[in-house]
N, C-alpha and C positions, 0 to 999 in steps of 0.2 A: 390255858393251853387250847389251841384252834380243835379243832374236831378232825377227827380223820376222814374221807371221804371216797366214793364209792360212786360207780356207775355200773347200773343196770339194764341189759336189756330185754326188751319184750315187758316192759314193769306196769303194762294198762291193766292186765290181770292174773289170775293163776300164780305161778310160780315166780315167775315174775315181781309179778306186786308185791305177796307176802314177803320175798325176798328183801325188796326194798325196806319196806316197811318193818322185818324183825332187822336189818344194818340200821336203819333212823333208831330203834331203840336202843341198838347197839351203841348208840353215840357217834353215828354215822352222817354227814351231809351226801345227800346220794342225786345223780344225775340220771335220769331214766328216761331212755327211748321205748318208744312205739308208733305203730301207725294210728292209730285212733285217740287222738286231743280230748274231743267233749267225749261227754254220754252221747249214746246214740249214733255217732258218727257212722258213715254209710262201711265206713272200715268195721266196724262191729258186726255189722249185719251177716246172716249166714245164708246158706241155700234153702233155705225155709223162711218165708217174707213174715214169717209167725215170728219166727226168733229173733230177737236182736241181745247179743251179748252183754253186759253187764259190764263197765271200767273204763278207764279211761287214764292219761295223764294227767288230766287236770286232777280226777278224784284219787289217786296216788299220793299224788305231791300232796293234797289237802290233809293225805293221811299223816305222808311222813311231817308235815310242820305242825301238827297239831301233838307230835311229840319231840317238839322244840327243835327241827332239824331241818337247814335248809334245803330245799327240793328245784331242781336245775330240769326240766320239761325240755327234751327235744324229741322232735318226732322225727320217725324213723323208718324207713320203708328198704328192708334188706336186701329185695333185687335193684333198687337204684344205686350202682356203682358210684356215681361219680359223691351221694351222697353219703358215703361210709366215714370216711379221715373226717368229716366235716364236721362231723355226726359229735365225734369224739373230740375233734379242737374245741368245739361250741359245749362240751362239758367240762374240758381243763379251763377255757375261761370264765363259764360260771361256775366253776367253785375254787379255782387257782391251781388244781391239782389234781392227780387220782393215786390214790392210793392202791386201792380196788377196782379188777374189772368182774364181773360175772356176767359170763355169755349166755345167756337165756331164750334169748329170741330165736326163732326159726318163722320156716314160711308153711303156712299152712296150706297145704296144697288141697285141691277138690281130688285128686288122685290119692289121698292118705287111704281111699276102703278099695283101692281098684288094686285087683292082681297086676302082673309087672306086666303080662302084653298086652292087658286093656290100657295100660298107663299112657298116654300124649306125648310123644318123643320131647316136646317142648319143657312139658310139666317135668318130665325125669330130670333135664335141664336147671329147670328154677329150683327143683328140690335139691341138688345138689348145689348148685351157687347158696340156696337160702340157708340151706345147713348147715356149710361145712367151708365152701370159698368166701361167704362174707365175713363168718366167722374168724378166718386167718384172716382177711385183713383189716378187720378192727383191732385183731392183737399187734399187728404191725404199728401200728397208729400210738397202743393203750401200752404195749410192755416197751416199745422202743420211747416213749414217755416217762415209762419207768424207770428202764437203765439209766436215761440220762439224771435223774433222781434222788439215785442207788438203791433202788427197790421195789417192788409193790408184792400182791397178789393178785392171780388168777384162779378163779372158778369158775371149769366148763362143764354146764349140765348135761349130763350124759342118758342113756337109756338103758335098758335093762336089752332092746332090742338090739344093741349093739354088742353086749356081750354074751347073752345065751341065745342056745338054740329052741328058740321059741316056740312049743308046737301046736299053741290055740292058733285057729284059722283069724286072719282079719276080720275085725268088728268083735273078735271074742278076746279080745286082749291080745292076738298077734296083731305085729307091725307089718308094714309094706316092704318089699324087699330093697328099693333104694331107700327107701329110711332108714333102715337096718345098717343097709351097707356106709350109710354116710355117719353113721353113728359110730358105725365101727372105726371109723377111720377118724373121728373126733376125738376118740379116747384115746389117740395117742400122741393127743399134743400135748397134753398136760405134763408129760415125762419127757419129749423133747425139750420143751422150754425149760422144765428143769435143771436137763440134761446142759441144754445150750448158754443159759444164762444164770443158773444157780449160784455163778461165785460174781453175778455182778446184783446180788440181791432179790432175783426173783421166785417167788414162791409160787408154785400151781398143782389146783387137784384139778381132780374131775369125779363128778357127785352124782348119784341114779339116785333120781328120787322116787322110786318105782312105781305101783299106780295111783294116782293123785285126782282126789273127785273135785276138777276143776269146773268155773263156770261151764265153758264149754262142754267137756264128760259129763257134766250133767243134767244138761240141754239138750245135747244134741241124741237122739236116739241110738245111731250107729258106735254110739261111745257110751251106751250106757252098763257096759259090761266093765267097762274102765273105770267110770265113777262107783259101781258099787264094790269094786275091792279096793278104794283107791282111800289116799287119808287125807285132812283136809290139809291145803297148801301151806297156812300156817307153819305146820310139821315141819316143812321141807325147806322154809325160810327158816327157821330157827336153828336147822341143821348146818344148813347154809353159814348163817350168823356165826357159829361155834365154828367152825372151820375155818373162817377166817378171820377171828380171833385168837382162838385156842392152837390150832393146827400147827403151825408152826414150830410148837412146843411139844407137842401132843404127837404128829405124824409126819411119815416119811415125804421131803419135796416130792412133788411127781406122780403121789401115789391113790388109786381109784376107791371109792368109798359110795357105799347105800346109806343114803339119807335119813333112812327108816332102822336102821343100826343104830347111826349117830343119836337119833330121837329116841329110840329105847334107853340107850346109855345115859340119857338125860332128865329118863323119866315122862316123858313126854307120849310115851306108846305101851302098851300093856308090852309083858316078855311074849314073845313067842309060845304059843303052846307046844308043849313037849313034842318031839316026833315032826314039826311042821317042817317043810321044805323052805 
């Protein structure tokens, strides 16, 4: 029996990667975009010439074949339009198919710690193409791949900033107000596509994996309020994982879910302490 298979994106690090990486043990062949190929690539680098981020596609894929899974490397840069469809052909030929898409990727803006009217009319721009317009049309691409198929899943990562009202300031675990708002407006494609295409096989959530101590959060200073309440990414792949295994069975098409629930459910997270929020 062939392996089911799976494209991910943003999968050089964080959420991303572990994502990839708990579908390959899932019995997954997975295809994974990002901007940064090797280690080190100038795409890693941050506003501090100190830091250079950690991951890469190459060391992804190393990860996912060294448990038995093949790994299909395309790079990926989500304000290059004309590179999105391409993005996703270049994964249904290396691996034949997709089964799975998980939308992961976003654009990290230098305006993610700036209030909205310090924000760059430009930057408001890419944050919303990078989060939320390339987002739709890699699903054009990946579930209209699907239908033709009869079926797949979708999982869009969602944010906690998209559904409550936040009230730590930026840099303290609030988010920026077009993040927010493009977030908000991401979580409701998971129940359209439901909605639209559920009796021709397609399955979609959408997953807050809420704060998450990724390379970045805990690197970068301004995010280190997010790395220390946050769980490691692992978590949130395997939450991942189970979702798009289990879910199906398990949960309503369409329906929104905390990654860090799923991972208590599974044993994976201590309970909640009594009383907590």
């Amino acid at each position: 029996m062939s392996a089911r298979t799976a494209m991910v994106t943003g999968a050089s690090r964080g959420i991303g990667r572990a994502t990839a990486i708990a579908l390959a043990e899932a019995g997954f062949d997975v295809a994974i975009t990002a901007r940064t190929v090797k280690e080190g690539d100038a795409t890693a680098r941050t506003d501090d010439p100190a830091i250079v981020l950690p991951g890469s596609l190459e060391s992804t894929a190393a990860e996912i074949e060294g448990r038995g899974q093949r790994a299909v490397q395309v790079p990926l840069d989500l304000l290059e339009r004309e590179a999105l469809w391409p993005a996703v052909d270049a994964a249904i030929e290396g691996l034949g198919h997709l089964d799975v898409v998980v939308n992961n990727a976003i654009y990290v803006s230098p305006a993610g710690s700036k209030p909205f009217l310090d924000t760059d009319p430009d930057e408001v721009v890419k944050l919303v193409w990078g989060d939320f317009t390339a987002q739709l049309l890699l699903l054009q691409r990946t579930v209209g791949h699907m239908v033709e198929r009869g079926g797949g899943t979708v999982v869009n990562i969602g944010s906690g900033s998209g559904k409550y009202k936040l009230r730590r300031p930026i840099g303290k675990g609030g988010a920026a107000l077009t993040y927010a708002a493009v977030k908000a407006g991401f979580h409701r494609v998971a129940d359209r596509l439901a909605n639209e295409y559920g009796r021709q096989g397609i399955v979609a959530y959408t997953i807050d994996p809420g704060y998450v101590a990724t390379e970045r959060t805990q690197l970068l200073s301004n995010l280190s309020d997010v790395a220390s309440r946050g769980v490691d990414p692992s978590v949130v792949g395997a939450a991942v994982a189970w979702l798009v295994t289990a879910g199906p069975t398990e949960v309503d098409n369409g329906s929104y879910h905390e990654a860090q629930d799923i991972a208590r459910a599974l044993g994976l997270l201590p309970p909640l302490d009594e009383g907590t929020a």
